[in-house]
C-alpha positions in Angstrom: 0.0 0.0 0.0 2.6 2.3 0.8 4.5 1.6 -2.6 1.5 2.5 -4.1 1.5 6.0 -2.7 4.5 6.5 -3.5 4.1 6.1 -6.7 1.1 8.1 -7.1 2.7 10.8 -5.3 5.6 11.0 -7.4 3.5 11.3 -10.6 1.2 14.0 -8.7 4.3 16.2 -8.0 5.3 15.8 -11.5 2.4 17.1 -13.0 2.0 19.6 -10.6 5.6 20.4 -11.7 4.8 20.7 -15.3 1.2 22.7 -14.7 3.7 25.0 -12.7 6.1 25.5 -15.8 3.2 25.8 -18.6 1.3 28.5 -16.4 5.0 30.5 -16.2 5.2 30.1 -20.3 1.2 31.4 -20.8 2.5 34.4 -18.2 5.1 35.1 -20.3 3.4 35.2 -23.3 0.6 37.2 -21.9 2.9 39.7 -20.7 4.2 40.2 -23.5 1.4 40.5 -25.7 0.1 43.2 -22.7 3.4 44.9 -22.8 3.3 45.5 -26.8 0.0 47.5 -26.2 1.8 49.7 -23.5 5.3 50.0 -24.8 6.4 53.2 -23.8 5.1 52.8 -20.1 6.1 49.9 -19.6 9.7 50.3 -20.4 9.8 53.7 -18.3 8.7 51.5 -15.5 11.1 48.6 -16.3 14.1 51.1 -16.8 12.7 52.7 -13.4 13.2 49.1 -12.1 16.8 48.3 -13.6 17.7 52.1 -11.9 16.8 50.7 -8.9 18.6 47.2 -9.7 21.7 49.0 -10.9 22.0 50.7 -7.8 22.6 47.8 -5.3 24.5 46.4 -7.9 27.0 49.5 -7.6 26.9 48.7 -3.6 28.3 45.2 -4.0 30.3 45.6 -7.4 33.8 43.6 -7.0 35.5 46.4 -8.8 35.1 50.0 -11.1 34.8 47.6 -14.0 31.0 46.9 -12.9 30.5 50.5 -12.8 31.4 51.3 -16.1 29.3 48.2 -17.6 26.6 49.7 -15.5 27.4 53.1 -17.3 27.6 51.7 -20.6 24.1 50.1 -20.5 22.0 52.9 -18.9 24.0 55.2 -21.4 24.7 53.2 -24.1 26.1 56.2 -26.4 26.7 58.4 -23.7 28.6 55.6 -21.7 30.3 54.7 -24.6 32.0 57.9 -25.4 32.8 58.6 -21.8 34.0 55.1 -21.5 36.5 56.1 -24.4 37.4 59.0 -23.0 37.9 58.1 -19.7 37.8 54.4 -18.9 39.3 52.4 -21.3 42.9 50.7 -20.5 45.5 51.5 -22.7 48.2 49.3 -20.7 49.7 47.7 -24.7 49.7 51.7 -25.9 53.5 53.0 -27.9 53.5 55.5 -25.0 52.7 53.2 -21.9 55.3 51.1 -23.6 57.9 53.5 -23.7 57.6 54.3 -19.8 58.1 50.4 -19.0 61.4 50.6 -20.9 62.2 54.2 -19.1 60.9 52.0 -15.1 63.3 49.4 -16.5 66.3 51.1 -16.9 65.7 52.9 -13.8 65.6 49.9 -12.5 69.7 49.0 -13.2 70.6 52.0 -12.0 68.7 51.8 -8.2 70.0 48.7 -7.0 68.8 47.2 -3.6 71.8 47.6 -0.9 70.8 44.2 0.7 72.5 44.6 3.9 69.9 47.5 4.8 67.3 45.3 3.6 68.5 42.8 6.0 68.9 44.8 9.1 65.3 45.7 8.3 64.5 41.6 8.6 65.7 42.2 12.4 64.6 45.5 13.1 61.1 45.2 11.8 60.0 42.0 11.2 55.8 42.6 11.8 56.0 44.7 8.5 58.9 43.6 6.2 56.6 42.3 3.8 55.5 45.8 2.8 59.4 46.4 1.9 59.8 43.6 0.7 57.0 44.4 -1.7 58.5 47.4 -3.0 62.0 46.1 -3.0 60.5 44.0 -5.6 58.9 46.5 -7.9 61.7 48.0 -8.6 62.3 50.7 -5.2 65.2 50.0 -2.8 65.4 50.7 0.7 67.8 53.0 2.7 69.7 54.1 5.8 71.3 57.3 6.4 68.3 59.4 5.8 67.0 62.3 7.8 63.4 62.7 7.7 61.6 65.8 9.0 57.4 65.6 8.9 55.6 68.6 8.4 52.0 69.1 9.8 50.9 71.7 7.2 51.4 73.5 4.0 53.3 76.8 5.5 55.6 74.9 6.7 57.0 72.5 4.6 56.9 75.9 1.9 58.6 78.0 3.9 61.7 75.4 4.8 61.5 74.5 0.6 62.2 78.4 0.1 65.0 78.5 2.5 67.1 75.2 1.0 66.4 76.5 -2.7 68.3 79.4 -1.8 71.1 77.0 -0.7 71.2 75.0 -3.9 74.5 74.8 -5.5 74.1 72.2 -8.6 70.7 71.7 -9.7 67.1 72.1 -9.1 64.6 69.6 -10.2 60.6 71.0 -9.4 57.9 68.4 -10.5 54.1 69.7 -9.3 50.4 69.2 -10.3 49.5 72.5 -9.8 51.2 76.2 -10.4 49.3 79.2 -9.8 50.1 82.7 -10.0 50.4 83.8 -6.3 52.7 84.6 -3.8 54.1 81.4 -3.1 55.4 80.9 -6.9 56.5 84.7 -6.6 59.0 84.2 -4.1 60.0 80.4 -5.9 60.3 81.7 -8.8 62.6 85.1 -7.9 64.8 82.3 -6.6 65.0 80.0 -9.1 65.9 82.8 -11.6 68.4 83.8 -9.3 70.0 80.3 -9.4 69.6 80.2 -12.8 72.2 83.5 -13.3 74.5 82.0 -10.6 75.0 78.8 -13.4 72.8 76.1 -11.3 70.5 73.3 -13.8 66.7 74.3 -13.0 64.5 72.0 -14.4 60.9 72.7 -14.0 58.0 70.0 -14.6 54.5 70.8 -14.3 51.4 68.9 -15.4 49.4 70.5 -18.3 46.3 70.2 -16.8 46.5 71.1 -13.0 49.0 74.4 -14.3 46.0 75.1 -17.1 45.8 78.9 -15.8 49.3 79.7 -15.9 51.0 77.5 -18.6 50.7 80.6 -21.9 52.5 80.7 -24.6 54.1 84.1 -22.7 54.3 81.9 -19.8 56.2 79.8 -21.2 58.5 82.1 -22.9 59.4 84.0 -20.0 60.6 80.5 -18.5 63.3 80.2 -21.3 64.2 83.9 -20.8 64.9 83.5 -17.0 67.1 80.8 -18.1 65.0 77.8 -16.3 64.1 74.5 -18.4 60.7 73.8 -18.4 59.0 70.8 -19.5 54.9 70.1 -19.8 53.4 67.0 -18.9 50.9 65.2 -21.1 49.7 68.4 -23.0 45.9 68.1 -23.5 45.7 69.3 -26.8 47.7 66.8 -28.4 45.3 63.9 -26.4 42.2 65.5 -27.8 41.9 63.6 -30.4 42.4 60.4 -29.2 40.3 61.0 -26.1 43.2 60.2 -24.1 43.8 62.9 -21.6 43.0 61.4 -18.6 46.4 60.4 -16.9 47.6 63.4 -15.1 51.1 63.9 -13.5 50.1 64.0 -9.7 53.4 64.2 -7.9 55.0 66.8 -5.9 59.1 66.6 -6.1 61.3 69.2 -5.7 64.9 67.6 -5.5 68.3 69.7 -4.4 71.7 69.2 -5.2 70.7 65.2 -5.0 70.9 66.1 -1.2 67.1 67.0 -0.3 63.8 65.8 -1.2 60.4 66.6 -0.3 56.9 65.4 -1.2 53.9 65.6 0.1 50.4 67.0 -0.7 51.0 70.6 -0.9 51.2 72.1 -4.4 52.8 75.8 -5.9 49.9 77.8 -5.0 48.6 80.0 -2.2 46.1 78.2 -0.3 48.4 75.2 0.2 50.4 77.8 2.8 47.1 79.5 3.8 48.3 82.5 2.3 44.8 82.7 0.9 41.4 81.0 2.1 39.4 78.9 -0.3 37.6 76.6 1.9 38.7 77.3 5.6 42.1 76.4 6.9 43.9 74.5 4.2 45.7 71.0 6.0 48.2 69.4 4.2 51.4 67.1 4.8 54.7 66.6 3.6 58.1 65.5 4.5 61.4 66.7 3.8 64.3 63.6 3.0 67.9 64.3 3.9 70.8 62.0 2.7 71.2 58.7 0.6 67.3 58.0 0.0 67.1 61.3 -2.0 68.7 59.5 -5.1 65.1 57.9 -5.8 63.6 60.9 -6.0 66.1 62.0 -8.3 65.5 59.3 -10.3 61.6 59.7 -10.4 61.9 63.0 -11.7 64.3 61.9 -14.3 61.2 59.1 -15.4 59.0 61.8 -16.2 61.3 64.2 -17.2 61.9 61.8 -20.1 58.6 60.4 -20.9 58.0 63.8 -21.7 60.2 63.8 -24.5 63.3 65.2 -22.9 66.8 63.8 -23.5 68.9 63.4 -20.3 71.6 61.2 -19.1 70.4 59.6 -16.4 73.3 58.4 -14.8 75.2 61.6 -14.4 77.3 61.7 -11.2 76.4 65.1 -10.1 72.8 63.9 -9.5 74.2 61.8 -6.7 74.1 62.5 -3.0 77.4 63.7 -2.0 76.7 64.2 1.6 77.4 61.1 3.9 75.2 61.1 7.1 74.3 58.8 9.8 71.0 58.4 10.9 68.4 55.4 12.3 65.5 53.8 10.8 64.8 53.0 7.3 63.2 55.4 4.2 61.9 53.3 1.0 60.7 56.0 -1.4 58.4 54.9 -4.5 55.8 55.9 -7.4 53.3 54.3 -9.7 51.3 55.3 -12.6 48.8 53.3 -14.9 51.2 52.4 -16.9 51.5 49.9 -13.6 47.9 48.2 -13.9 46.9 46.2 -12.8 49.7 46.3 -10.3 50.0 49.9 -9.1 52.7 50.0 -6.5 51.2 52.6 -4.8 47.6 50.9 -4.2 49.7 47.6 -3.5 51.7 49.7 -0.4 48.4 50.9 1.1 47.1 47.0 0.8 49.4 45.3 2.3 49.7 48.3 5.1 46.6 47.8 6.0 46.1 44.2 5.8 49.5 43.9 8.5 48.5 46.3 11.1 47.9 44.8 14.3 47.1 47.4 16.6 45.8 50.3 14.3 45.8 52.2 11.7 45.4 56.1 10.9 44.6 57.4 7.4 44.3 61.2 6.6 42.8 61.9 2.8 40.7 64.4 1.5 39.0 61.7 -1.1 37.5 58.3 0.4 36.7 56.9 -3.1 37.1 53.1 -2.6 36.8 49.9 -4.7 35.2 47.3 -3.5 38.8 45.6 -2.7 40.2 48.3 -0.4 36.9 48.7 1.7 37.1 44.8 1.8 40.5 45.3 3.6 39.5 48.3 5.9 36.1 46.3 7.1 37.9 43.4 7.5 40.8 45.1 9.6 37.9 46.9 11.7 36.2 43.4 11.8 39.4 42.0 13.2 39.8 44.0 16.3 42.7 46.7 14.2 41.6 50.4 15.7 40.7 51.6 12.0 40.3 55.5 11.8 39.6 58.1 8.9 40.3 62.0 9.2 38.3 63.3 6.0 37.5 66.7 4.9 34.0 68.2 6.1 34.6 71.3 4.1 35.4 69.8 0.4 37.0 71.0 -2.7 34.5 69.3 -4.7 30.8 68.7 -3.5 30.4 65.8 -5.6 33.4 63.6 -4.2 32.6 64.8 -1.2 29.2 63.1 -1.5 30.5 59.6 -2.8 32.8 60.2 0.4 29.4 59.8 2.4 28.4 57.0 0.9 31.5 54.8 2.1 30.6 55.9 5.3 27.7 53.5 5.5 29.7 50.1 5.4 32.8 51.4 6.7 31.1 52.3 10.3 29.3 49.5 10.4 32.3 47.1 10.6 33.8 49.2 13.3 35.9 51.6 11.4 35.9 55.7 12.7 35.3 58.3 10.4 36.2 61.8 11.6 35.4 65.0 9.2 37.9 67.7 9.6 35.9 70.9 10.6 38.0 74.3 10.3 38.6 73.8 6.6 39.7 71.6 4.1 42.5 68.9 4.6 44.4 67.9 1.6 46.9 65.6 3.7 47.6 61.9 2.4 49.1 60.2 5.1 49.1 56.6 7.2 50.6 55.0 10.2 50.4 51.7 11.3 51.2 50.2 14.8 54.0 52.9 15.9 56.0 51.2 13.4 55.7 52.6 9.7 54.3 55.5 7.9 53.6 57.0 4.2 53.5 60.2 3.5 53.1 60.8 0.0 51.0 62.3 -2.9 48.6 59.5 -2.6 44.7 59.7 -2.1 42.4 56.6 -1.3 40.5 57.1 -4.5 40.2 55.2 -7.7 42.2 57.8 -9.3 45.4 57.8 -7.0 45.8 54.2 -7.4 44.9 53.7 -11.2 45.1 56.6 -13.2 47.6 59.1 -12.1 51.4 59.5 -11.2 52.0 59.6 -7.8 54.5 59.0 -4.9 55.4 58.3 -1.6 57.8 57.5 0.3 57.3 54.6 3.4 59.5 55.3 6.7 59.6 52.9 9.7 61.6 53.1 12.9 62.3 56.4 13.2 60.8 59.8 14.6 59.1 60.7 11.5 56.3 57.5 12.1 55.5 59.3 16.0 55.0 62.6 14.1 52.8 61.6 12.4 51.0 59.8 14.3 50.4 62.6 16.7 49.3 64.8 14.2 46.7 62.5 13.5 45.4 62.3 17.3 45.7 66.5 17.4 43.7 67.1 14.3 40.9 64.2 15.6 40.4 67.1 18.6 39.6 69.6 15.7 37.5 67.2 13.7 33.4 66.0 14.3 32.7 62.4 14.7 30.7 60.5 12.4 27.7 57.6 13.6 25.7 55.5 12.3 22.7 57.0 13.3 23.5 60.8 11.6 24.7 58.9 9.0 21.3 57.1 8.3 18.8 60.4 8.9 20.9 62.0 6.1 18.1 63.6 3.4 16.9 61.2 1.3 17.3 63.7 -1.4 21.2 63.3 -0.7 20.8 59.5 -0.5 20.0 59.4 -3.9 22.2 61.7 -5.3 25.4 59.4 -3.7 23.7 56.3 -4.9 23.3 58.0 -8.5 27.0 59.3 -8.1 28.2 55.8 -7.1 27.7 55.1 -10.3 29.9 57.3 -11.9 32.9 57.5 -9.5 35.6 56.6 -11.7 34.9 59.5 -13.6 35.1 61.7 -10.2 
């Protein structure tokens, strides 16, 4: 008896299985035969429905790639163009090409001491994998270096000023911005000075952050005053091939092969408050004294000649020729997308954040993540690391500013502390890790840092410059208003779904 319900029950869940599927195919075709009599409503509400879709697809994307496709579909001309302009890779191009062979031959000539890289095996062995990283793309690691860390913009300036005066050989300036201001006044009388006095001045400046001041007479008053001058990726020859997206980022000034300094600050006013655009302008930079200058040196002398600029690289007088000696460890470095997918410097932030134990501090004015680095700085915060943001509440740019908020969501909710900087806007791109190692640098945590422009940094551990900066972190929290969850989630709607809409197009921010 029970064999025989069985088997009736099995052919009674089979049928009911195939009315199930036949009712599903007669929906289907109703629908459709419905939907052709209400075309034009029905795909405004459909396209309302893929909106809404396409937005919690963007909120669990695995990388900028989805957002692009996501573009492309909802735009598909629109997308397309802007995708051309501004997304596609060109990693196989003649000129990305060119600045492999350029990296390579730097390469030869910056060769690892590797009984500094093994003192740094005993010294510091909870984060030797982050130099060992670097050691491997190409970006040794030294002793013997002074480094001095600089809170903001005035500072660092006004110490620049004083050693160009002091410069005896050359004088190599590489920036993002130049504006017209007092703060390229007083360089500039200088440099022209050196120049008369028979020092090299080399100046580099991207095309499209010096847009203002980079005119033909500009340009022609450069050559008078006896300084070389070189522009960056000019736009107008990129037009064409929609190409103009790869911008020059760093900051570099290098002296006599003796001093460096990087940082955030740029050659214009605001960066040493000597105007205000949005409050109190707070940036960072350092200031390298002694051996690890030579890699700085020799970044400059990259992009000096990926611009189409003959030099000979391995000129003696480029050298340090100071011999100092000092503790800890200094590993400058750079990236660029001619890197991807392997940008050095979004693989030094990685594996700095994936190491900390303790904590780990991050100052940037743009919180523009992937979907990889918030996975490392929720799951940091998730393991018991004290995970803290300082971000700008005053902004630059409203609309980055909002895609900032968005992160906040996900980021608090896994433990991490976001902190908005209230008397202005702060431009610093720093982190510290576990009292142990630091980057200071050129580098935000946005999609643009870490794939689509030049920049450096340079990574110290075990020395004075890591405490520095560190403090300055914990004195600019005082100054700065802490975020929640529950502010965070009263937020206007209206504002809600203009960061969700702006989610979208982030790589384009």
């Amino acid at each position: 008896m029970g064999i025989i319900k069985s088997k009736y029950y099995g052919i009674i869940r089979g049928f009911t299985v195939g009315i199930a599927f036949f009712l599903q195919i007669g929906l289907m075709v109703f629908l459709s035969m419905y939907l052709i009599q209400y075309a034009t409503e029905a795909y405004f509400i459909l396209e309302l429905i893929s909106i809404v879709i396409v937005f919690e697809l963007v909120n669990n994307a695995e990388s900028y790639k989805m957002s692009w496709i996501i573009i492309i579909l909802i735009l598909p001309v629109a997308g397309l163009f802007l995708y051309f302009m501004w997304g596609r890779s060109r990693k196989n191009s003649r000129y990305f090409k060119r600045f492999r062979e350029i990296e390579l031959q730097r390469r030869h000539i910056l060769m690892n001491d590797e009984t500094v890289a093994e003192d740094l095996e005993i010294d510091h062995p909870n984060k030797v994998q982050i130099s060992r990283y670097l050691r491997k793309e190409g970006f040794p690691i030294y002793k013997n270096t002074k480094v001095t860390y600089y809170e903001v913009g005035e500072k660092v300036i006004s110490d620049m000023i004083a050693d160009l005066k002091s410069a005896k050989n050359f004088i190599f300036m590489e920036y993002f911005i130049v504006s017209e201001g007092r703060v390229w006044e007083d360089i500039l009388e200088i440099l022209t000075q050196k120049a008369k006095e028979g020092v090299e001045v080399k100046l580099l400046f991207d095309d499209f952050g010096s847009l203002r001041i980079n005119t033909h007479a500009f340009r022609e008053d450069m050559k008078a005053r006896g300084l070389e001058m070189c522009i960056f990726n000019p736009i107008h020859k990129n037009i064409v091939s929609m190409s103009f997206n790869y911008r020059n980022h760093q900051k570099i000034t290098v002296i006599d092969g003796n001093i460096a300094y990087t940082g955030g600050f740029n050659l214009a006013d605001e960066y040493a408050n000597y105007i205000q655009r949005f409050g109190h302008w707070k940036d960072s930079g350092v200031r390298l004294y002694g051996e690890g200058v030579y890699s700085f040196t020799c970044f400059f002398l990259d992009m000096w000649r990926i611009s189409n600029k003959n030099i000979q690289i391995e000129n003696e007088t480029y050298k340090s020729n100071i011999r100092i000696e000092e503790e800890g460890y200094v590993q400058p470095f750079m990236g660029g997308p001619h890197r991807n997918p392997h940008n050095p410097t979004e693989g030094a932030y990685t594996r700095m954040i994936n190491k900390a134990r303790d904590y780990i501090y991050i100052t940037t004015p743009y919180l523009v993540l992937d979907q990889k680095m918030l996975e490392d700085l929720t799951s940091a915060a998730e393991s018991g690391v004290d995970v803290r943001i300082i971000v700008p509440k005053i902004y630059d740019k409203w609309y980055v500013y909002m895609v900032n908020v968005s992160n906040y969501g996900k980021l608090m909710e896994a433990g991490v502390q976001i902190y908005e900087y209230t008397p202005g806007f702060i431009h610093a791109k720093n982190v510290v890790v576990d009292d142990e190692c630091a980057i200071c640098g050129t580098i935000n945590t946005d999609y643009r840092s870490f794939y689509l422009h030049y920049e450096c940094g340079v990574f110290v551990s075990e020395m004075g410059a890591v405490n520095d900066i560190k403090d300055d972190f914990i004195q600019t929290i005082e100054k700065c208003d802490a975020m929640d969850m529950i502010r965070w989630s009263k937020r206007p709607i209206g504002n809600k779904l203009i960061q969700a809409m702006l989610k979208i197009v982030s790589p384009l921010l």
